[in-house]
C-alpha positions as CSV (number, residue, x, y, z in Angstrom):
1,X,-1.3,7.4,9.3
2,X,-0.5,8.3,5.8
3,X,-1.6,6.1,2.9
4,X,0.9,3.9,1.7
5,X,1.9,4.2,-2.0
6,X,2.0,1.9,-4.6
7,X,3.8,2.4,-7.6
8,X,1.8,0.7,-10.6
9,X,3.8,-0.2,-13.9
10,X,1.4,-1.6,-16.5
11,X,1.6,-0.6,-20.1
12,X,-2.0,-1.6,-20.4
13,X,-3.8,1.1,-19.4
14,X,-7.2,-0.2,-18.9
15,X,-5.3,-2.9,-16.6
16,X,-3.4,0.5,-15.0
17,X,-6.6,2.4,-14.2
18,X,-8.8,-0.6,-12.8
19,X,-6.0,-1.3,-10.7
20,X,-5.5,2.0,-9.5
21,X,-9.4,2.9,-9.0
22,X,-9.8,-0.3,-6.6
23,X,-6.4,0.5,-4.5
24,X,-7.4,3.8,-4.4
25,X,-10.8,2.8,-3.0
26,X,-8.6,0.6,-0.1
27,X,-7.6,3.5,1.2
28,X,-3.9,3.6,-1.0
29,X,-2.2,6.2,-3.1
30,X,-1.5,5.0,-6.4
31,X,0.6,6.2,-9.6
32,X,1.2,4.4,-12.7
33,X,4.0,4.1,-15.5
34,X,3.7,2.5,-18.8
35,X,7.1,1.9,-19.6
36,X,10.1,-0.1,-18.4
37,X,12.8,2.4,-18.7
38,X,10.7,4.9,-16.4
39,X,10.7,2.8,-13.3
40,X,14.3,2.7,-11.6
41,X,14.5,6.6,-11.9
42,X,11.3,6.7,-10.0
43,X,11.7,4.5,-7.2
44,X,15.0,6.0,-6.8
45,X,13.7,9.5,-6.7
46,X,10.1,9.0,-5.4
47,X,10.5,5.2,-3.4
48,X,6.7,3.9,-2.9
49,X,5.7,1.5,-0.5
50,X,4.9,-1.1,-2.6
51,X,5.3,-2.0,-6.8
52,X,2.8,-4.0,-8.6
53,X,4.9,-4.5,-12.3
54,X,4.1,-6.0,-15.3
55,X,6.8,-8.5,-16.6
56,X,6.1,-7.6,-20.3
57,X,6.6,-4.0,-20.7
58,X,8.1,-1.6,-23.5
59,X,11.8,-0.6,-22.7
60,X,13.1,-3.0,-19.7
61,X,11.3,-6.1,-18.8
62,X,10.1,-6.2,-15.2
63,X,12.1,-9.5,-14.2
64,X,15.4,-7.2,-15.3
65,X,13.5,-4.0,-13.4
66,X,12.9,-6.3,-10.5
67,X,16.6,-7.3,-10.3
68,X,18.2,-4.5,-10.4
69,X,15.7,-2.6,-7.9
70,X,17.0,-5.3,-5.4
71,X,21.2,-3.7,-5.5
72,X,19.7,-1.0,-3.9
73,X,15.9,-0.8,-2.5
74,X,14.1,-3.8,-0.5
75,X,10.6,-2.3,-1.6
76,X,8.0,-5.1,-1.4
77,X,7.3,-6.2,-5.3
78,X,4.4,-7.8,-6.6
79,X,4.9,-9.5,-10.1
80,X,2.1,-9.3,-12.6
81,X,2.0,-11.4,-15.8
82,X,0.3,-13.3,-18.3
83,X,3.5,-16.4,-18.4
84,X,2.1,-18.6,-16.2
85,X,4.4,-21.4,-16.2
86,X,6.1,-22.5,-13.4
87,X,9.4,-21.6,-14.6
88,X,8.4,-18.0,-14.5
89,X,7.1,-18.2,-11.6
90,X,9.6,-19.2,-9.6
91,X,12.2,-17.0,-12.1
92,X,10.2,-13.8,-10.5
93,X,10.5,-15.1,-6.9
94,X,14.2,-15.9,-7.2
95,X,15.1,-12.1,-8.5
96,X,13.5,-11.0,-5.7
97,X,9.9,-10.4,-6.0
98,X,7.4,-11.4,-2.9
99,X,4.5,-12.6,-4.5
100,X,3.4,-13.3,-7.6
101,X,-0.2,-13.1,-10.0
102,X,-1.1,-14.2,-12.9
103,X,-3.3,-12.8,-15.4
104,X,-6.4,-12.5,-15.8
105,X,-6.8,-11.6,-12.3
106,X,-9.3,-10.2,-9.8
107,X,-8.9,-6.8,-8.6
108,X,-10.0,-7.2,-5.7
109,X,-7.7,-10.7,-5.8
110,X,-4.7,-7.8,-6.3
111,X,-5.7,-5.8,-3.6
112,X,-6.0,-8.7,-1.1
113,X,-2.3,-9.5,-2.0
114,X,-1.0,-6.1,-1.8
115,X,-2.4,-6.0,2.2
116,X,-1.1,-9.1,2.7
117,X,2.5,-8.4,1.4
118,X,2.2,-5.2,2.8
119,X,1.6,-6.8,6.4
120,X,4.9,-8.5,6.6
121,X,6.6,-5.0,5.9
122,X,7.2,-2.8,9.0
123,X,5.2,0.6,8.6
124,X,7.3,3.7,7.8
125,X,7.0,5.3,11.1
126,X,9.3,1.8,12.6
127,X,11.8,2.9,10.0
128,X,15.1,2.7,11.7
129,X,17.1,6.4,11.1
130,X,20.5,6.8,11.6
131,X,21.8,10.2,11.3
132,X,25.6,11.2,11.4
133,X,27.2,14.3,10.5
134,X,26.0,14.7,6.7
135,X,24.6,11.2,6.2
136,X,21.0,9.8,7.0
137,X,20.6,5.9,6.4
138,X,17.3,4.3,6.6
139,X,17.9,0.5,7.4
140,X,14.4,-1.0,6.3
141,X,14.3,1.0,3.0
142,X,18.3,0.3,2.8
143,X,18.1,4.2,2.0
144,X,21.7,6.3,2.1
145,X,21.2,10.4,1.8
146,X,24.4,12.3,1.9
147,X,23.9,16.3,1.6
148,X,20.6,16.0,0.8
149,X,21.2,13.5,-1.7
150,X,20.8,9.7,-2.1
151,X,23.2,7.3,-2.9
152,X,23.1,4.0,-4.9
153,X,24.9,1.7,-2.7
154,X,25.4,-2.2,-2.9
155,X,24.4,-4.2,-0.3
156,X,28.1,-5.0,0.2
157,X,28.7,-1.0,0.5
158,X,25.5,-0.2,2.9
159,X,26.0,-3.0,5.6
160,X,30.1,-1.4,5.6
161,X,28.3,2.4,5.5
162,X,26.0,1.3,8.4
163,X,28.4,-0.2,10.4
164,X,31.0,2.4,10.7
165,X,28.4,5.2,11.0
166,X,27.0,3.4,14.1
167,X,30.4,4.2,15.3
168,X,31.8,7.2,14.4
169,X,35.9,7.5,15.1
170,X,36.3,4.3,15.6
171,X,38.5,2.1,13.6
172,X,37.5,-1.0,12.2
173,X,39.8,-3.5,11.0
174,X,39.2,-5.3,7.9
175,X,38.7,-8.2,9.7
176,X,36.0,-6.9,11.4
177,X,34.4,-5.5,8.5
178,X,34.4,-9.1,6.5
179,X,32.6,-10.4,9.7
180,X,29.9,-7.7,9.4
181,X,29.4,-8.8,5.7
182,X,29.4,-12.5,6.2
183,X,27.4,-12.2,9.6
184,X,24.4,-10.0,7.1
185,X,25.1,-13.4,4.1
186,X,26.8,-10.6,1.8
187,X,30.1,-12.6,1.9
188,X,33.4,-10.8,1.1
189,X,37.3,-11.6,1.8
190,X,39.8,-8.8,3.2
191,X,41.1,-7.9,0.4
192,X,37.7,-7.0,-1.2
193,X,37.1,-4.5,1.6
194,X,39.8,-1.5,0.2
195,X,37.6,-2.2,-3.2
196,X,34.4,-1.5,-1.4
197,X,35.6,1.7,0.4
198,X,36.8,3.1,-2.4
199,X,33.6,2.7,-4.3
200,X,31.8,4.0,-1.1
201,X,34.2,7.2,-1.5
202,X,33.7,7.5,-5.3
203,X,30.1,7.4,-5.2
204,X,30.3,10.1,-1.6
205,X,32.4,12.6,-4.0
206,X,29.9,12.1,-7.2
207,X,27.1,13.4,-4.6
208,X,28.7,15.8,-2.1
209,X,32.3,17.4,-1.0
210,X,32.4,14.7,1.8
211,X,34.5,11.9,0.0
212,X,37.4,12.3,3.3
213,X,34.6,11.6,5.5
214,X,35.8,7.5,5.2
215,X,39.2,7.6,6.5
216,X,42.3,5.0,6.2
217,X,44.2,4.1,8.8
218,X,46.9,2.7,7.6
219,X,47.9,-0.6,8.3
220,X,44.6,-1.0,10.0
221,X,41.5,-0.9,8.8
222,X,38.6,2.4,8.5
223,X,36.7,4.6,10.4
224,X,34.2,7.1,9.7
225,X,35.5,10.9,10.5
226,X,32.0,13.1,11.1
227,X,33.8,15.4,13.5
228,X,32.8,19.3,13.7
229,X,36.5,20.2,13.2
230,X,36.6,17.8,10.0
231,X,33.2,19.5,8.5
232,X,34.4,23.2,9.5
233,X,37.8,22.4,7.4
234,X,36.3,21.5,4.9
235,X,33.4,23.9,4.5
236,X,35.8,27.0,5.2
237,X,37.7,25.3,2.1
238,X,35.2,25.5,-0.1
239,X,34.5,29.2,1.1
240,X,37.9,30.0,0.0
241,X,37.1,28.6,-3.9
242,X,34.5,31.6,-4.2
């Protein structure tokens, strides 16, 4: 099995490199950034198994990094920091971190709580894959590639994704979609549901030539359209532009 990797984001870098010497000697694969602005890109493009970060960084704090990795990646995070009030503390829990560690710490202290965290994560080879005419989606990693490329999805817009790729053709009412969302605690109201698909079929056109691939049926609801004649179409269309 492949080693996991954990993504270290320290701007210390004597703190960096004893961290990543005694992961590395667990048996992990480690990198390390130094700066806040540096980290969404990379888990984006390069997702790791596992991020230790810092809170008090150059560029974005990590309680804002934290946050905003949690609209689109459920990556186990562990928070590092010197604030060791309670209020912090439970601050970096409620954004979404899953554990927490206060400096000074033990290395070996940080790589006990990297295995543990890392045992209530399924391992990558249990990853759930759908794939469906041009889109992959990985449900554990809440991952959406179109053409090759990823997409940045809201919950909201992954559980509607998921659904309707599941089910290819057929239509769902917006009823049914606003039971999907409340049944996975996302909430939602019919008329949010046209907003949502026509996010989902902005962001599809930014990253391929499949933004028709989420049809409306009017005076219905949606269904996902991943037929060979659809994709054929379409590709002897954008023959015809060359």
């Amino acid at each position: 099995m492949a080693a996991k990797k954990v993504l270290i984001v320290e701007d210390d870098k004597k703190i960096a490199d004893l961290l990543s010497d005694y992961l590395t000697m667990a048996g992990f694969k480690t990198s390390v950034l130094n700066h806040g602005d540096e980290v969404i890109p990379e888990v984006r493009n390069n997702p790791p198994d596992l991020i230790i970060l810092d809170v008090m960084l150059p560029g974005k704090d990590g309680i804002t990094i934290c946050s905003e990795i949690r609209t689109f990646s459920k990556v186990p995070i562990l928070i590092c920091t010197a604030m060791t009030q309670e209020i912090d503390r439970i601050l970096g829990l409620e954004i979404g971190a899953d554990d927490y560690i206060c400096k000074p710490f033990s290395p070996r202290e940080v790589v006990a709580r990297v295995k543990a965290v890392l045992r209530r994560f399924p391992d990558d080879q249990n990853e759930s894959v759908l794939a469906v005419g041009p889109i992959i989606i990985k449900s554990l990693s809440h991952t959406v590639i179109i053409s090759g490329k990823q997409l940045d999805l809201t919950p909201n817009e992954f559980e509607l994704l998921k659904t309707m790729a599941a089910y290819p053709g057929r239509v769902f009412t917006r009823s049914d979609l606003v039971s999907i969302l409340k049944r996975n605690c996302h909430g939602g109201d019919i008329r949010i549901i046209d907003t949502h698909m026509k996010n989902l079929r902005k962001k599809i056109e930014d990253r391929s030539e499949h933004a028709d691939i989420i049809k409306t049926v009017y005076g219905i609801g949606y269904s996902l359209d991943v037929s060979s004649d659809a994709f054929e179409q379409k590709e002897s269309q954008m023959n015809s532009l060359h």
